[in-house]
ZALO-123661 format. One record per residue (C-alpha): residue in one letter; chain; x, y, z. Coordinates in nm, 2 decimals. Layout:
BEGIN
code=a, unit=A, u=X, v=Y, w=Z
...
***
This chain:
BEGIN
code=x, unit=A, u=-1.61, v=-1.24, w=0.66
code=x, unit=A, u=-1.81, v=-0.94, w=0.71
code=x, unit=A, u=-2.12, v=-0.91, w=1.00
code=x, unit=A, u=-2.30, v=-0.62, w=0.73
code=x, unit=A, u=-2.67, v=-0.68, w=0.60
code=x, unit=A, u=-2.75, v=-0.58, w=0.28
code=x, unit=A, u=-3.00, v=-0.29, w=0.38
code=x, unit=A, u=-3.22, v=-0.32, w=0.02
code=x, unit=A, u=-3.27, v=-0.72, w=0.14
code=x, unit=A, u=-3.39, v=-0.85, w=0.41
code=x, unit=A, u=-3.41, v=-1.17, w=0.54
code=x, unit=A, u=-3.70, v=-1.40, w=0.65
code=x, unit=A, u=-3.70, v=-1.74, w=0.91
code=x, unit=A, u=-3.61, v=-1.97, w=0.66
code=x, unit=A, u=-3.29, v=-1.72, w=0.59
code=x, unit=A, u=-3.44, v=-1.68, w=0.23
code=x, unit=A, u=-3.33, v=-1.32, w=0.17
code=x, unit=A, u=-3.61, v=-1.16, w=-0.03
code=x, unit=A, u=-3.56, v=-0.85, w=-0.20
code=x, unit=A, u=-3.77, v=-0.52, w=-0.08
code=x, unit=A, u=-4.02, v=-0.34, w=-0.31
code=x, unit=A, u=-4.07, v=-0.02, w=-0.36
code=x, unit=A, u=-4.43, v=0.10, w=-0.49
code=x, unit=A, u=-4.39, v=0.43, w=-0.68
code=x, unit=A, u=-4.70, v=0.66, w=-0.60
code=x, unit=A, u=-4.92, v=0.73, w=-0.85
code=x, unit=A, u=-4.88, v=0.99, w=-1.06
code=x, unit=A, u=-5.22, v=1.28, w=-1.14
code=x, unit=A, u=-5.20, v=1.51, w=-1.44
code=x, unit=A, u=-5.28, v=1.88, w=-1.35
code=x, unit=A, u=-5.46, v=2.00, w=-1.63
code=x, unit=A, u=-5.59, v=2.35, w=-1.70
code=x, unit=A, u=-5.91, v=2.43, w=-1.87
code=x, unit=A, u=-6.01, v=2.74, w=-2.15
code=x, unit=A, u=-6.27, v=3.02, w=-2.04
code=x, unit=A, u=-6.34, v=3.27, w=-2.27
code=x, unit=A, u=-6.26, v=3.54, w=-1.96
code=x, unit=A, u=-5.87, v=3.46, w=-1.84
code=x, unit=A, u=-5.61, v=3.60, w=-2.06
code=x, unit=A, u=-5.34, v=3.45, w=-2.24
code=x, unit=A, u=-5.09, v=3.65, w=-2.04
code=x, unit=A, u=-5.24, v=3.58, w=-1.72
code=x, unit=A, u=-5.24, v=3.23, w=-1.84
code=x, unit=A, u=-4.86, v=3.17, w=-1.92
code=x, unit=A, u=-4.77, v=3.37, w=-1.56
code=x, unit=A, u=-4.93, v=3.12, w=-1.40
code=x, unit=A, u=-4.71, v=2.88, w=-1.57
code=x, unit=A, u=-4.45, v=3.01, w=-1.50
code=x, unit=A, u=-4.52, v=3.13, w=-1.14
code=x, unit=A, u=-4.68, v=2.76, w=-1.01
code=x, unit=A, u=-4.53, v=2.52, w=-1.27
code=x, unit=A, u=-4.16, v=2.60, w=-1.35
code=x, unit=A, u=-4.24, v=2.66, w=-1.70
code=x, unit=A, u=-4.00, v=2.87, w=-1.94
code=x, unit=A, u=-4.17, v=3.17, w=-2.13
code=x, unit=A, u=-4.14, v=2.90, w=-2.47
code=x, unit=A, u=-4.31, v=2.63, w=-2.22
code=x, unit=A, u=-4.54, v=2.79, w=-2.09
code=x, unit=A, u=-4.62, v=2.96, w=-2.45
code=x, unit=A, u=-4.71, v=2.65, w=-2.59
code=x, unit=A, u=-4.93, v=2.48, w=-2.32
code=x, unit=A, u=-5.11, v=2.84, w=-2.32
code=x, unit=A, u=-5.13, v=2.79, w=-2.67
code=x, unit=A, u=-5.31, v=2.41, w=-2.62
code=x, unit=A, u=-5.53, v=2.56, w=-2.36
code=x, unit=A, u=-5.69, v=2.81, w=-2.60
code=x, unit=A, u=-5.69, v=2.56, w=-2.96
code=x, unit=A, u=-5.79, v=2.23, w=-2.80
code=x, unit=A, u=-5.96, v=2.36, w=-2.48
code=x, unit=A, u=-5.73, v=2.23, w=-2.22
code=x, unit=A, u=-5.34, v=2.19, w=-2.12
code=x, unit=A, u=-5.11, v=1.96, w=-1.95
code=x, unit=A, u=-4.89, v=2.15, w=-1.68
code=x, unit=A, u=-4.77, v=1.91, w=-1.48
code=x, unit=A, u=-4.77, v=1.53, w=-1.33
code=x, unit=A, u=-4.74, v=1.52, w=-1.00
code=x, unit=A, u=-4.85, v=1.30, w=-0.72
code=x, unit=A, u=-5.21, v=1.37, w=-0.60
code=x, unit=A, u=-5.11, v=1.58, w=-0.31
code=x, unit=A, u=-4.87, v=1.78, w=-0.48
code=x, unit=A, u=-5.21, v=1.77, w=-0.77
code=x, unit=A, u=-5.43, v=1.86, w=-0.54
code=x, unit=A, u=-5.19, v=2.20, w=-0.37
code=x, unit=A, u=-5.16, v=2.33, w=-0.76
code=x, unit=A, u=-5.48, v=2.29, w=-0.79
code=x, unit=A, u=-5.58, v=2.45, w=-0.46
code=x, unit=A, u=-5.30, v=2.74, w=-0.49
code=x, unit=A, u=-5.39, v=2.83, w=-0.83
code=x, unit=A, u=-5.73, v=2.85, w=-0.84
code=x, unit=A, u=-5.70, v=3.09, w=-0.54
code=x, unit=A, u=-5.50, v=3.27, w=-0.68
code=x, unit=A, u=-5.71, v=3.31, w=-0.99
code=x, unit=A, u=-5.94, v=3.41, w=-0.82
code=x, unit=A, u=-5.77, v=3.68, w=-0.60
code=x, unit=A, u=-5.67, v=3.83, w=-0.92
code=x, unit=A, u=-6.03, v=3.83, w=-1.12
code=x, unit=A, u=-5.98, v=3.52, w=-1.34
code=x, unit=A, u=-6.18, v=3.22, w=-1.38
code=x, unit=A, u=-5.94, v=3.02, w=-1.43
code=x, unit=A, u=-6.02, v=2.62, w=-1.38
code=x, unit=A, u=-5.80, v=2.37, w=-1.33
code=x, unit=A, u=-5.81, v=2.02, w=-1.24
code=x, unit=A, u=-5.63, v=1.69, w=-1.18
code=x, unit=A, u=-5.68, v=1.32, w=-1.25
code=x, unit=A, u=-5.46, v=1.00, w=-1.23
code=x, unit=A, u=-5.25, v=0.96, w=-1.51
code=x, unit=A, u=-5.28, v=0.69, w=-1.78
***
């Protein structure tokens, strides 16, 4: 008979061995706003410089931003959110551009 402990379980006074949970994080969209000033060329470098988008990607969320006003370029947790969000607007803005982008939780 083997001494090992499951390490996933752990076990309580009454030797009841409850399983641990793990709580996923939750999860922010980055989302990236039109301006009539920002180009479409600057727009789809940024995606793929910050996002890790293919030129076809990053084409059609450029694409979204300039139809319907805004685009979806990631999910991320809200730190990771928040640094995009930070990084890129910087950025932007060392490069002339407008640019505006923003996170909030996901659905």
């Amino acid at each position: 008979m083997s001494d090992r402990k499951n390490h996933n379980n752990t076990e309580g006074e009454s030797g009841v061995i409850e399983k641990s949970r793990l709580l996923l994080p939750k999860m922010y969209k980055v989302l990236m706003h039109n301006d009539d000033y920002t180009t479409m060329e600057f727009v789809v470098h940024i995606l793929e410089k910050f996002f890790n988008k293919d030129g076809h990607q990053a084409t059609e969320i450029m694409l979204s931003v300039h139809t319907k006003g805004v685009g979806l370029c990631g999910v991320y947790t809200r730190e990771i959110a928040e640094a995009k969000v930070v990084k890129v607007t910087t950025y932007a803005r060392q490069s002339g551009h407008p640019l505006k982008l923003t996170y909030e939780p996901e659905d």
